[in-house]
N, C-alpha and C positions, 0 to 999 in steps of 0.2 A: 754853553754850547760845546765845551769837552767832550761831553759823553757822546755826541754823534761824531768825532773826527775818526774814529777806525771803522765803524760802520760804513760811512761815506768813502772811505776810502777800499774799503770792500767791495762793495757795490757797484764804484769806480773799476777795481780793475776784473770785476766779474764784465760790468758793460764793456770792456777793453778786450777780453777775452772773447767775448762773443763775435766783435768786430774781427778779430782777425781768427776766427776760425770763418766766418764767413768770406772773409777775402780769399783764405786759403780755399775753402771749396767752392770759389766761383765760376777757376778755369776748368774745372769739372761741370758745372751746372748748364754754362754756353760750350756748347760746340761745333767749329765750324764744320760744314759742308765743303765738297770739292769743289761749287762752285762762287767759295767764300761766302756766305750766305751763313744767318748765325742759328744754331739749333735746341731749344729748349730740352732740355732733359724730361724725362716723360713721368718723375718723379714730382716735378713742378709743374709740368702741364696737369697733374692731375689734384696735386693739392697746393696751390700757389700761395697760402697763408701759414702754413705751417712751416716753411724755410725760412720764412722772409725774417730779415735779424733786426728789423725795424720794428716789427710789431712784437718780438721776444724783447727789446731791449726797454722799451715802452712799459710792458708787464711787468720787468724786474725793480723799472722807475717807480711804478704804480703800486705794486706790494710795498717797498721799500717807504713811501711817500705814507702809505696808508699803514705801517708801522710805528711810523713816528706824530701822525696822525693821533692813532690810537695809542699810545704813549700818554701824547698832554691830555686827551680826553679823560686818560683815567687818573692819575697822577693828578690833575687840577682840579 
């Protein structure tokens, strides 16, 4: 199991990485209103799956998963 510990730990702070650039552009993504009231960016109102850092973090899980997938497939 060696050979996967710098992998996973790549992949760790890639997912890590994504997380906080996402936190970072959050207070940009809501923005209040005068009457406090919160205001979608119209960036995200128009393509609501392409921001989201859940479903990018997921894909990098899934690539990742499906490399070492296909690793033992071939290798055994």
């Amino acid at each position: 199991m060696d050979i996967w510990l710098w992998p996973t730990i790549a992949v760790s702070l890639l997912i890590l990485a994504i997380g906080l650039a996402s936190f970072r552009r959050l207070d940009r993504t809501v923005a209040e209103t005068e009457n406090g009231e919160d205001r979608i960016a119209e960036e995200v109102m128009d393509h609501p799956f392409t921001l989201n850092p859940i479903l990018i973090v997921i894909a990098v899980a899934a690539v990742f998963i499906g490399m070492v997938i296909a690793y033992y497939a071939v290798t055994y």
